[in-house]
PyMOL Python script that loads the backbone (N, CA, C, O; Angstrom):
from pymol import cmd

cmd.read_pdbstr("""\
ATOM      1  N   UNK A   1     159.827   4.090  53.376  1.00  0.00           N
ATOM      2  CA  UNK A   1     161.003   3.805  52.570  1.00  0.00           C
ATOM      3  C   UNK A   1     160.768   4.307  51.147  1.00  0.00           C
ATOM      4  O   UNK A   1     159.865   3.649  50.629  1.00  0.00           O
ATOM      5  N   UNK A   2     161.218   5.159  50.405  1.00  0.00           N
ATOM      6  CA  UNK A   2     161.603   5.627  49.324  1.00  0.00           C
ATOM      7  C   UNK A   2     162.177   4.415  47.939  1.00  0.00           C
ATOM      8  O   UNK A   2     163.254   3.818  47.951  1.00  0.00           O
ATOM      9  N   UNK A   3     161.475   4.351  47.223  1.00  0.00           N
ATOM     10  CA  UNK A   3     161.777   3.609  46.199  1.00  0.00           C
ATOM     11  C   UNK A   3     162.499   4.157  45.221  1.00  0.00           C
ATOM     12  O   UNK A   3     162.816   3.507  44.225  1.00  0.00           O
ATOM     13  N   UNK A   4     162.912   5.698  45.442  1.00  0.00           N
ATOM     14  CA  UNK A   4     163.604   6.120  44.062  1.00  0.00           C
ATOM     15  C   UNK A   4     164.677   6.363  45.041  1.00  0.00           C
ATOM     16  O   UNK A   4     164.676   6.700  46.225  1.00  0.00           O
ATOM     17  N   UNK A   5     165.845   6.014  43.942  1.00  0.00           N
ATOM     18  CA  UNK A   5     167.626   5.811  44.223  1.00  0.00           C
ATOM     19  C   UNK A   5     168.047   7.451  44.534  1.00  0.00           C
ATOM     20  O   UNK A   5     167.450   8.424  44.071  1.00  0.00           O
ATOM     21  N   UNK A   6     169.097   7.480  45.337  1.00  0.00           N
ATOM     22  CA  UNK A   6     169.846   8.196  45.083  1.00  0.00           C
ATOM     23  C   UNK A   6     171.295   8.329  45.632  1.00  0.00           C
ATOM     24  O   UNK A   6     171.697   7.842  46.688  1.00  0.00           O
ATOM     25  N   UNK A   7     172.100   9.155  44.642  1.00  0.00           N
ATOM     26  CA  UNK A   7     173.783   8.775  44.365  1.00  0.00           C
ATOM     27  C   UNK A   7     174.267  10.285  45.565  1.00  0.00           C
ATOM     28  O   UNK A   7     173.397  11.042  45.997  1.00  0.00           O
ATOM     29  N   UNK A   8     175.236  10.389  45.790  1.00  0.00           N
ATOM     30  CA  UNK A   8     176.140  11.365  46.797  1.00  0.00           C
ATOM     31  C   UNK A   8     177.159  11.616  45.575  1.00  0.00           C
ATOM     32  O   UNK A   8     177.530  10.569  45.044  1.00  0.00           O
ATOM     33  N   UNK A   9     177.584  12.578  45.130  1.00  0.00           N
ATOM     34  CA  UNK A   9     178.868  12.901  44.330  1.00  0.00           C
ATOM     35  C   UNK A   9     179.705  13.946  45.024  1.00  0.00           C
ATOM     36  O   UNK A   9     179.313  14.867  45.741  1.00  0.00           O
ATOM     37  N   UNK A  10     180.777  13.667  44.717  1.00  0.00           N
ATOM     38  CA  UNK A  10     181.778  14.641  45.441  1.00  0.00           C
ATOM     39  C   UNK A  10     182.247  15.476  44.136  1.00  0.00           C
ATOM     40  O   UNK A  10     181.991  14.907  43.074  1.00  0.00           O
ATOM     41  N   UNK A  11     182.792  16.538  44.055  1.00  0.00           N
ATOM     42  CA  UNK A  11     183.159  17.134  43.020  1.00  0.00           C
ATOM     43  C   UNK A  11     185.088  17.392  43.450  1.00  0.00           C
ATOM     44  O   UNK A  11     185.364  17.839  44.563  1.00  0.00           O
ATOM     45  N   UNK A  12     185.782  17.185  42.833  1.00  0.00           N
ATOM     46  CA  UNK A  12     187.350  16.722  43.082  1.00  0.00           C
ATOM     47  C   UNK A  12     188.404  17.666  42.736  1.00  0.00           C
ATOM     48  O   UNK A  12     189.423  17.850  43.403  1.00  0.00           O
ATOM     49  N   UNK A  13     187.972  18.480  41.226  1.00  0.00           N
ATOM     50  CA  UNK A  13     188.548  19.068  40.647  1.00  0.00           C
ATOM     51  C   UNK A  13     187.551  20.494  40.297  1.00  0.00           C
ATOM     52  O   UNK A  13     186.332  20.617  40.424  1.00  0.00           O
ATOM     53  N   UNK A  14     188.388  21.305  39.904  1.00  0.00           N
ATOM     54  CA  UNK A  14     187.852  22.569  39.091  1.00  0.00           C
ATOM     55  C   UNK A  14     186.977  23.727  39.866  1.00  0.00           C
ATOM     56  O   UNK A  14     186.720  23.536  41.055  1.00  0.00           O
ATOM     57  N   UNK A  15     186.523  24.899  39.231  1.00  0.00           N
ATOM     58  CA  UNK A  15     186.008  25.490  40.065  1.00  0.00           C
ATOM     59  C   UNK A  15     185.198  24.924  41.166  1.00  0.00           C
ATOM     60  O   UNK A  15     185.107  25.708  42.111  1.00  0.00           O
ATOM     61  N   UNK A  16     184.604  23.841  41.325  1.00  0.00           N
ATOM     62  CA  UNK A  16     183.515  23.460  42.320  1.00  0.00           C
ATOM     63  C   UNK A  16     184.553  22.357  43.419  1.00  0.00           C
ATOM     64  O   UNK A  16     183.873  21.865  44.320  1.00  0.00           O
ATOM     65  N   UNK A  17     185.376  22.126  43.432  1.00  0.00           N
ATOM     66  CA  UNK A  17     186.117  21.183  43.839  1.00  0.00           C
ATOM     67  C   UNK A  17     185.912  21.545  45.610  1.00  0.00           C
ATOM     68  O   UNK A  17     186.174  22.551  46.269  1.00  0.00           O
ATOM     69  N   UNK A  18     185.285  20.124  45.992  1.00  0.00           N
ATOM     70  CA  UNK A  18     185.148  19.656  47.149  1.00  0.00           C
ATOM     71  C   UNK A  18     183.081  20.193  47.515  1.00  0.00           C
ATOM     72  O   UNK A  18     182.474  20.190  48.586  1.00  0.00           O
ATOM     73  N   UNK A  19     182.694  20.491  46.400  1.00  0.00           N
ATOM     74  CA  UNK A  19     181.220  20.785  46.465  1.00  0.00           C
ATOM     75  C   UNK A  19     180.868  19.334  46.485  1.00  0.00           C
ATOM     76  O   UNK A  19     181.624  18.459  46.061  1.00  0.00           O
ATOM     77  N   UNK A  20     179.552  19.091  47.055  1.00  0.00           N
ATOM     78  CA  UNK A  20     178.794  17.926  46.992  1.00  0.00           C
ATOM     79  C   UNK A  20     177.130  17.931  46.947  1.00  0.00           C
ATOM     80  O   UNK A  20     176.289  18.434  47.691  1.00  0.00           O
ATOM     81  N   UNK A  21     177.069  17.352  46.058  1.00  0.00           N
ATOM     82  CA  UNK A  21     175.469  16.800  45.511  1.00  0.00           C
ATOM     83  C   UNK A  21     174.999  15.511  45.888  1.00  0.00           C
ATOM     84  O   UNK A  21     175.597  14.438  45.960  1.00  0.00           O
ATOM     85  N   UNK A  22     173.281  15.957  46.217  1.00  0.00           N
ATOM     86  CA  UNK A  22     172.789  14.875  45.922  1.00  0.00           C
ATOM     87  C   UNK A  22     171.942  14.433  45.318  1.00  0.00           C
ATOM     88  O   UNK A  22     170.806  14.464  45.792  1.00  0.00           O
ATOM     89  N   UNK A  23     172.197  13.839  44.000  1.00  0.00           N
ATOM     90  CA  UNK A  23     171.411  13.651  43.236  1.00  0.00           C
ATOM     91  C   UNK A  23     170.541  11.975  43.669  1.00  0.00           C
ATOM     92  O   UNK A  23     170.917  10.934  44.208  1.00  0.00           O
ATOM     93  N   UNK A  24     168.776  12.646  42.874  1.00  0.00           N
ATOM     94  CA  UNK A  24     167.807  11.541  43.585  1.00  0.00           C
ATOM     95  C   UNK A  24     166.891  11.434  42.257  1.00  0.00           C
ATOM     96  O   UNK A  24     166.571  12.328  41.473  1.00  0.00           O
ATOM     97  N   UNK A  25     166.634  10.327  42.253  1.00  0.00           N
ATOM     98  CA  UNK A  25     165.066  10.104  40.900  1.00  0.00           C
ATOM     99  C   UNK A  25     164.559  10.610  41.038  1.00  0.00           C
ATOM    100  O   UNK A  25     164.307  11.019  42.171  1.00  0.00           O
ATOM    101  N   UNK A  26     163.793  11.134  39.610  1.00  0.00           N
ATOM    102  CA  UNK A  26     162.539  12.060  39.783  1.00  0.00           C
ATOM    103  C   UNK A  26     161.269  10.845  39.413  1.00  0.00           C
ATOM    104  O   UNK A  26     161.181   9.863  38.676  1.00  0.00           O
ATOM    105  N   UNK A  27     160.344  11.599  40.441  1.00  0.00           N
ATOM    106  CA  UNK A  27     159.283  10.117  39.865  1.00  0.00           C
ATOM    107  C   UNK A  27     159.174  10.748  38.118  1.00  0.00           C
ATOM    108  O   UNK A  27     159.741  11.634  37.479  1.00  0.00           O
ATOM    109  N   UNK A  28     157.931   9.543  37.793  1.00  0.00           N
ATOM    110  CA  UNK A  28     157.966   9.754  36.122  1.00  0.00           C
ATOM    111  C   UNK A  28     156.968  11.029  36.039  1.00  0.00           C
ATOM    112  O   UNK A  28     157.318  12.061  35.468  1.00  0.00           O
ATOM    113  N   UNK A  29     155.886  10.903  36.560  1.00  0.00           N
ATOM    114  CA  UNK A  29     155.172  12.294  36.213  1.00  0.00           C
ATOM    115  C   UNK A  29     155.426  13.240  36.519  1.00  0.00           C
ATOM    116  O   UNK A  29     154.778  14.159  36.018  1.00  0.00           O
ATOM    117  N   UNK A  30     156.353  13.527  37.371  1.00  0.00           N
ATOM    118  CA  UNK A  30     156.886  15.146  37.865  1.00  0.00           C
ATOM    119  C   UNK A  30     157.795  15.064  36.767  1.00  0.00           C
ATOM    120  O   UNK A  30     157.802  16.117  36.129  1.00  0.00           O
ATOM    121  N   UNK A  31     158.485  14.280  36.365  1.00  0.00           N
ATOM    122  CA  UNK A  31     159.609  14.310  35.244  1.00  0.00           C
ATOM    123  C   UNK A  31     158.891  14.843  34.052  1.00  0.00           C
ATOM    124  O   UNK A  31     159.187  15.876  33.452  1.00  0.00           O
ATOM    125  N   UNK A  32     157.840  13.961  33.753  1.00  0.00           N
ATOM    126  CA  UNK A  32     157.581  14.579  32.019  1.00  0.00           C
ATOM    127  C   UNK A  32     157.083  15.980  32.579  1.00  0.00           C
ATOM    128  O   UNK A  32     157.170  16.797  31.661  1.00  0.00           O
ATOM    129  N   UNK A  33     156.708  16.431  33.473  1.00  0.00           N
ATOM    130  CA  UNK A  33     155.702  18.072  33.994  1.00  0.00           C
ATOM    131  C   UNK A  33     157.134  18.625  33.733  1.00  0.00           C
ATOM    132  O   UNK A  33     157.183  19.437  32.809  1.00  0.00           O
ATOM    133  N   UNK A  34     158.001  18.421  34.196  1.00  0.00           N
ATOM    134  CA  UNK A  34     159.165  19.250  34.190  1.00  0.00           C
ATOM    135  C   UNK A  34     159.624  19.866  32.938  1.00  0.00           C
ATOM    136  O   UNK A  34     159.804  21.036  32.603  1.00  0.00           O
ATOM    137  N   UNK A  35     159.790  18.486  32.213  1.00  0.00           N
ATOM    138  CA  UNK A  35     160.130  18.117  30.684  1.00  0.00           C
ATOM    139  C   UNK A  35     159.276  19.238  30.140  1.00  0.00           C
ATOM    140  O   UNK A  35     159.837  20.276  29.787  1.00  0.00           O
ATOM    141  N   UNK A  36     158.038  19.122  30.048  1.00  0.00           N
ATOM    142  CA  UNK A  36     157.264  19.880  29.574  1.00  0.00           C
ATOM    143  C   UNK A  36     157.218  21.216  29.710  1.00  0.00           C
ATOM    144  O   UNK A  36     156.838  21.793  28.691  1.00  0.00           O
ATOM    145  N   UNK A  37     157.518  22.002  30.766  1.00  0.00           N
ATOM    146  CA  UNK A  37     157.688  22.868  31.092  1.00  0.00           C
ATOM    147  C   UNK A  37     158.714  23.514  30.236  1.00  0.00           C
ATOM    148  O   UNK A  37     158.772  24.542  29.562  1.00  0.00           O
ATOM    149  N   UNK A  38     159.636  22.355  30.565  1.00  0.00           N
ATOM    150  CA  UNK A  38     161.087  23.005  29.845  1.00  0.00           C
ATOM    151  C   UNK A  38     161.007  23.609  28.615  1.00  0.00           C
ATOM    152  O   UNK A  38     161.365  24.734  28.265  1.00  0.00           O
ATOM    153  N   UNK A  39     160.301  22.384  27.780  1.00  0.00           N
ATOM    154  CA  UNK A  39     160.382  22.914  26.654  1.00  0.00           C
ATOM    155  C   UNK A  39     159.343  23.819  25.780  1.00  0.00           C
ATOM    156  O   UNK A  39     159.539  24.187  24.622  1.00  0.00           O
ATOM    157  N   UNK A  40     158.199  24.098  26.577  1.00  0.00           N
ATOM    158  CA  UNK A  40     157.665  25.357  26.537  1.00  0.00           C
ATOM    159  C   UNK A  40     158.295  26.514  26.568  1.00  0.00           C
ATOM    160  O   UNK A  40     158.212  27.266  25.597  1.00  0.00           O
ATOM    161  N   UNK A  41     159.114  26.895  27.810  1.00  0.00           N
ATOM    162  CA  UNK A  41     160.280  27.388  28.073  1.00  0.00           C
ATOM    163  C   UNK A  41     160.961  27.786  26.623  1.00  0.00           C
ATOM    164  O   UNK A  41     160.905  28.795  25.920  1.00  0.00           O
ATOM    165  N   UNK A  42     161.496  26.769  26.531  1.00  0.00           N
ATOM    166  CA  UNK A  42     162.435  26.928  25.463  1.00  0.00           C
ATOM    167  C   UNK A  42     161.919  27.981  24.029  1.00  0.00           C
ATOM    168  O   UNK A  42     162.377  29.030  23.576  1.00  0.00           O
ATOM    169  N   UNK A  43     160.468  26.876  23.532  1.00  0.00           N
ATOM    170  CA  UNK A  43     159.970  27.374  22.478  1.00  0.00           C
ATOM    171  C   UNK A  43     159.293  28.930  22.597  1.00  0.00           C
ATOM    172  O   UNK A  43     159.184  29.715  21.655  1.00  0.00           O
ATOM    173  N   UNK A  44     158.838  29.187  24.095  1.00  0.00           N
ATOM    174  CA  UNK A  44     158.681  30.316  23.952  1.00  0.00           C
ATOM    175  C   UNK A  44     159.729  31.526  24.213  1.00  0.00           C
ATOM    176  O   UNK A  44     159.415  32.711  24.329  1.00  0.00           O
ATOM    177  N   UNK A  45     161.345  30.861  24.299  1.00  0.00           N
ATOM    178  CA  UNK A  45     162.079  31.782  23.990  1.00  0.00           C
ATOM    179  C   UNK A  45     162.583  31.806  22.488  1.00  0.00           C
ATOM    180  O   UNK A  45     163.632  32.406  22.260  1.00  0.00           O
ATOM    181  N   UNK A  46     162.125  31.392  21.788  1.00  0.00           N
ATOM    182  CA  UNK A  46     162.669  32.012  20.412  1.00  0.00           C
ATOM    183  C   UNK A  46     163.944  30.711  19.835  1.00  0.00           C
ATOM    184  O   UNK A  46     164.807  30.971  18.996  1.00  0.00           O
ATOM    185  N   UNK A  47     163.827  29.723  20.324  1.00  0.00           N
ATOM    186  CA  UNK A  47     164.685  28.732  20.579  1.00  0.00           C
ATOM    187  C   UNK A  47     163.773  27.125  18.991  1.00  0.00           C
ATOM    188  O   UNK A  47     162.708  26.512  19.073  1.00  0.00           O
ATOM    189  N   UNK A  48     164.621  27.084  18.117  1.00  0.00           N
ATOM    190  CA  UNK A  48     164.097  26.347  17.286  1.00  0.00           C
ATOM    191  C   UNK A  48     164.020  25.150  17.862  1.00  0.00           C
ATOM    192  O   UNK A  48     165.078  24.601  18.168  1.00  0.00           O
ATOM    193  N   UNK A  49     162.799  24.514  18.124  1.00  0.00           N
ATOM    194  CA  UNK A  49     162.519  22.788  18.862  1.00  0.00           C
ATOM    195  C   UNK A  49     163.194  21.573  17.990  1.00  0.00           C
ATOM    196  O   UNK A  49     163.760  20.618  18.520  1.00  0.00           O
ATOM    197  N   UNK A  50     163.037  21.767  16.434  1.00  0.00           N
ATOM    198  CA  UNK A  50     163.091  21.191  15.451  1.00  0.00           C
ATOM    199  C   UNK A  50     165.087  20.816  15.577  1.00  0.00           C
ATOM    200  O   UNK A  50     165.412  19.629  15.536  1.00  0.00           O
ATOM    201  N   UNK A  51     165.986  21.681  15.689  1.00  0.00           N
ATOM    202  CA  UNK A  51     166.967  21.919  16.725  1.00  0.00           C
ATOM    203  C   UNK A  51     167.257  21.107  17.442  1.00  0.00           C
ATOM    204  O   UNK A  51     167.923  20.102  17.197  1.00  0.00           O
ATOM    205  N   UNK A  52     166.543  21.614  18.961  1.00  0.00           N
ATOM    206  CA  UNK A  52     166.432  20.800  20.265  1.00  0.00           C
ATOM    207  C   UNK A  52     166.344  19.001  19.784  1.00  0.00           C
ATOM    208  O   UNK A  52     167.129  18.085  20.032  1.00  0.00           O
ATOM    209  N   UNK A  53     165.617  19.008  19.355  1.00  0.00           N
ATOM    210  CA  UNK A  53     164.823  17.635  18.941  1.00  0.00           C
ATOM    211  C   UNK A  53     166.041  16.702  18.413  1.00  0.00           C
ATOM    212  O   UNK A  53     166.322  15.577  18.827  1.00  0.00           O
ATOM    213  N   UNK A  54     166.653  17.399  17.460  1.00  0.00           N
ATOM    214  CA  UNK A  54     168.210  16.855  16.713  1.00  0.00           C
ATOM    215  C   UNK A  54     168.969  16.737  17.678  1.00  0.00           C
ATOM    216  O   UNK A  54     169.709  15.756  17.624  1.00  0.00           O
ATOM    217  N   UNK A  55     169.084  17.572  18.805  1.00  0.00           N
ATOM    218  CA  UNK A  55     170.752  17.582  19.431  1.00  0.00           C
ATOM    219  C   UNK A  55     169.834  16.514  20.767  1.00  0.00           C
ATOM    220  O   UNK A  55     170.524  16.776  21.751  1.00  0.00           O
ATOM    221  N   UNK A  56     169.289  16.028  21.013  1.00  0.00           N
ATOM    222  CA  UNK A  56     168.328  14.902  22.002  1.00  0.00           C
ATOM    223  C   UNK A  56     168.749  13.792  21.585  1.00  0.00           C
ATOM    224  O   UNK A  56     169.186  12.928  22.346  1.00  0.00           O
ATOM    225  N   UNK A  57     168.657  13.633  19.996  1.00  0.00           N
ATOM    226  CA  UNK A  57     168.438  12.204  19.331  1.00  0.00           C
ATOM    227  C   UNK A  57     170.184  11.778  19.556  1.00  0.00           C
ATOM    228  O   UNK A  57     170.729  10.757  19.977  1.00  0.00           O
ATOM    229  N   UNK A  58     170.709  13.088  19.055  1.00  0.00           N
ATOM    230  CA  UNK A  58     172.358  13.031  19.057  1.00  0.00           C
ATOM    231  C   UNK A  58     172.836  12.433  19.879  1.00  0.00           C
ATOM    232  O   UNK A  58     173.499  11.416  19.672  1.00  0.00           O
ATOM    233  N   UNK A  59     172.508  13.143  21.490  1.00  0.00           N
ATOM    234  CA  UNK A  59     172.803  12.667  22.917  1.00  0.00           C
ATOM    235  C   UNK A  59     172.202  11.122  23.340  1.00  0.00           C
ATOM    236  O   UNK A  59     172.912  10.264  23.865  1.00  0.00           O
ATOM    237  N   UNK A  60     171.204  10.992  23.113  1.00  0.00           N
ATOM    238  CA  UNK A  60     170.895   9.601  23.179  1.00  0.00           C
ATOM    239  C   UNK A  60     171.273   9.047  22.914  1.00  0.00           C
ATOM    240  O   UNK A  60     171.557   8.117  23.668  1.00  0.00           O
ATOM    241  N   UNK A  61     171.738   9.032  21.354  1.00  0.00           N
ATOM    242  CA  UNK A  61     172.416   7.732  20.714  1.00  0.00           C
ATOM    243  C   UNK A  61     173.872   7.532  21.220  1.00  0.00           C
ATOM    244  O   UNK A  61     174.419   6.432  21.289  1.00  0.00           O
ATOM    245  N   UNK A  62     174.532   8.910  21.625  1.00  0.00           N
ATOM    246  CA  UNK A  62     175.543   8.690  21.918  1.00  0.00           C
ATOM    247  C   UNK A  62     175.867   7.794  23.512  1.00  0.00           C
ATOM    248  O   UNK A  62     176.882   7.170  23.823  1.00  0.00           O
ATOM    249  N   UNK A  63     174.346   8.062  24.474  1.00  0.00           N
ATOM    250  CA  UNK A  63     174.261   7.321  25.660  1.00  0.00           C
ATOM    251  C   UNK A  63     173.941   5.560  25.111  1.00  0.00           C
ATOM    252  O   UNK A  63     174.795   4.715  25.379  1.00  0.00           O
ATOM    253  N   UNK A  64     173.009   5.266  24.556  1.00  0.00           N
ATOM    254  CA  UNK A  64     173.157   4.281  23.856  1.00  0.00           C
ATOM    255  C   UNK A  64     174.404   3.453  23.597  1.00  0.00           C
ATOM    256  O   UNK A  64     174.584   2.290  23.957  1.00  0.00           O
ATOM    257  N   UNK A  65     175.114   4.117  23.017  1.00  0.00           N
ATOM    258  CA  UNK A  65     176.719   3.607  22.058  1.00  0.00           C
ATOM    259  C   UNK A  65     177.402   3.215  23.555  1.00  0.00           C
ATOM    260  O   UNK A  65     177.476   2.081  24.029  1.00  0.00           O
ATOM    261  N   UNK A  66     177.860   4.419  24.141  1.00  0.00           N
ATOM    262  CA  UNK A  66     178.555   4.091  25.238  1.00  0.00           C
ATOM    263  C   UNK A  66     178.456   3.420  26.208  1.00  0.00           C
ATOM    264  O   UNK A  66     179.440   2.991  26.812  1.00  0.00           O
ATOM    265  N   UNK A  67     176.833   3.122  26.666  1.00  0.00           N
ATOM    266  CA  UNK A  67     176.596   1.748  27.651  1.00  0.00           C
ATOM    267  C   UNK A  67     177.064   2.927  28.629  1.00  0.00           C
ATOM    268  O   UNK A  67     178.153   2.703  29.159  1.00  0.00           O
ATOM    269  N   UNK A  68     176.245   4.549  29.085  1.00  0.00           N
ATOM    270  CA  UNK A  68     176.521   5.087  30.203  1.00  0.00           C
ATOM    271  C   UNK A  68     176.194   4.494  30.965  1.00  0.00           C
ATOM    272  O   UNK A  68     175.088   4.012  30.724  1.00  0.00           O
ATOM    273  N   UNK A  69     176.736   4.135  32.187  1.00  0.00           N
ATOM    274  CA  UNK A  69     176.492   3.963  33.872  1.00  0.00           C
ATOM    275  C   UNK A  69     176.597   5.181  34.579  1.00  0.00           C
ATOM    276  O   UNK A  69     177.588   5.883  34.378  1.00  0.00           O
ATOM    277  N   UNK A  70     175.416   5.665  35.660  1.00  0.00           N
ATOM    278  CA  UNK A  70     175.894   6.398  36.530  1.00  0.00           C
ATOM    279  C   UNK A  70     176.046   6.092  37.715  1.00  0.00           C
ATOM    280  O   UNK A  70     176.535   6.902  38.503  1.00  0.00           O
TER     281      UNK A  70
END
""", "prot")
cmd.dss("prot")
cmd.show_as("cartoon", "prot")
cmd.util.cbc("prot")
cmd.orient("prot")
């Protein structure tokens, strides 16, 4: 039995309409490896982190404020 969740989404509208996903948890250490990756990625494309770092804090707070549920 699998301890990490996962959701079925249908897509309803717009170009993808009637596509379906399934999104599943990532455990935590494949997550930060990922994370990490990414943003290696990033910095070694020419991509300011200092940037990245601002528009993160942005998005958070804004998940924060809103009380997202998925």
């Amino acid at each position: 039995m699998s301890l990490l969740n996962s959701k079925t989404i249908t897509i309803e509208s717009g170009r993808d309409a009637g596509k379906t996903f399934v999104i599943t948890e990532m455990p935590i250490v494949k997550a930060d490896d990922w994370a990490m990756r990414a943003l290696f990625t990033i910095a070694n494309g020419g991509v300011d982190i200092q940037l990245v770092n601002i528009l993160i804090n942005i998005t958070l707070i804004k998940v924060i404020v809103s009380g997202w549920n998925y």
